[in-house]
N, C-alpha and C positions, 0 to 999 in steps of 0.2 A: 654441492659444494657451497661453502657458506664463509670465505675470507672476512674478518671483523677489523681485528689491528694488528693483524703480522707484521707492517710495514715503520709502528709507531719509532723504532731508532730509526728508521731512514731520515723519517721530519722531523726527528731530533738534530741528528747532523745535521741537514740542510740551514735546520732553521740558524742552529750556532754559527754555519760559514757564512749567514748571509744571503744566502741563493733566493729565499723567498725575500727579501726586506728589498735585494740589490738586482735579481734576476727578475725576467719576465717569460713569456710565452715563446717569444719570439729564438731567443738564448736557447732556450731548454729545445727546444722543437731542432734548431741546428745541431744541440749535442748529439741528437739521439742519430741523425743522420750521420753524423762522425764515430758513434758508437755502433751504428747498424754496418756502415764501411769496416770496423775492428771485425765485428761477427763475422762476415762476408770473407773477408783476410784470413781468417783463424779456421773455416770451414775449408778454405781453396787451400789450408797449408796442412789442413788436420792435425792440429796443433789443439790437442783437449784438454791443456791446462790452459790456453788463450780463448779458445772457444766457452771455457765456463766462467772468467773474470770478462768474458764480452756480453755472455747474458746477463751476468749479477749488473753491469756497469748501462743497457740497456734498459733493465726492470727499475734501476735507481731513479735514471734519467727519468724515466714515467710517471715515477712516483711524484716526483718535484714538477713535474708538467702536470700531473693532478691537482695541488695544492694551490699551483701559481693559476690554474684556470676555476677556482674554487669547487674542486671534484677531489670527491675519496679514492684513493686508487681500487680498497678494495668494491668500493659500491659498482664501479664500471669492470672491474673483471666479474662481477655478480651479475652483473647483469650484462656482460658479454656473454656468458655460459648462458643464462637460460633463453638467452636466444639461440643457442648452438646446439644445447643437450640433445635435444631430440631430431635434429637436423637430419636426413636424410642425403645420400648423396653415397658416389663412390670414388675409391681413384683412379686418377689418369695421370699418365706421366708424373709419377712422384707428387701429387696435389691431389686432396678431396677437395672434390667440386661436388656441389648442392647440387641436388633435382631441380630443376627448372632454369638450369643457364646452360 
């Protein structure tokens, strides 16, 4: 998997409302915990049109918390995966857990 600039209208908007000029780490790090609370709501209601405008509104938030901490979004999920790809592990209780925890 190789993400480059899927994300470039996200930090279009942002950059237009402000978020990066006006916003900091601190902001962006609280929304994502008030949009992780919508995910959470929209899972306990199974509500699959609130459940996908809570991912989209999630992977936003991140992107703008990449930008404001001088990080690509795509370079960190690139490099979240090749530390995952070949991961080892199996499930337990609804969670893949790694080999060695």
């Amino acid at each position: 998997m190789k993400l480059q600039n899927e994300f470039e209208t996200v930090r279009q908007w942002a950059s237009e409302k402000g978020i990066y000029e006006k916003g900091d780490q601190k902001t962006q790090a609280l929304k994502l915990i008030e949009e992780a609370g919508e995910l959470a709501k929209a899972i306990l209601k199974k509500d699959q049109e609130e459940l996908k405008d809570a991912i989209g509104d999630c992977v936003i938030v991140l992107v703008n918390l990449s930008v404001l901490s001088a990080l690509n979004f795509e370079d960190c999920v690139n490099s979240a995966y090749e530390v995952i790809k070949n991961r080892k592990g199996k499930m337990l209780n609804g969670t893949f857990v790694k080999n060695g925890l």
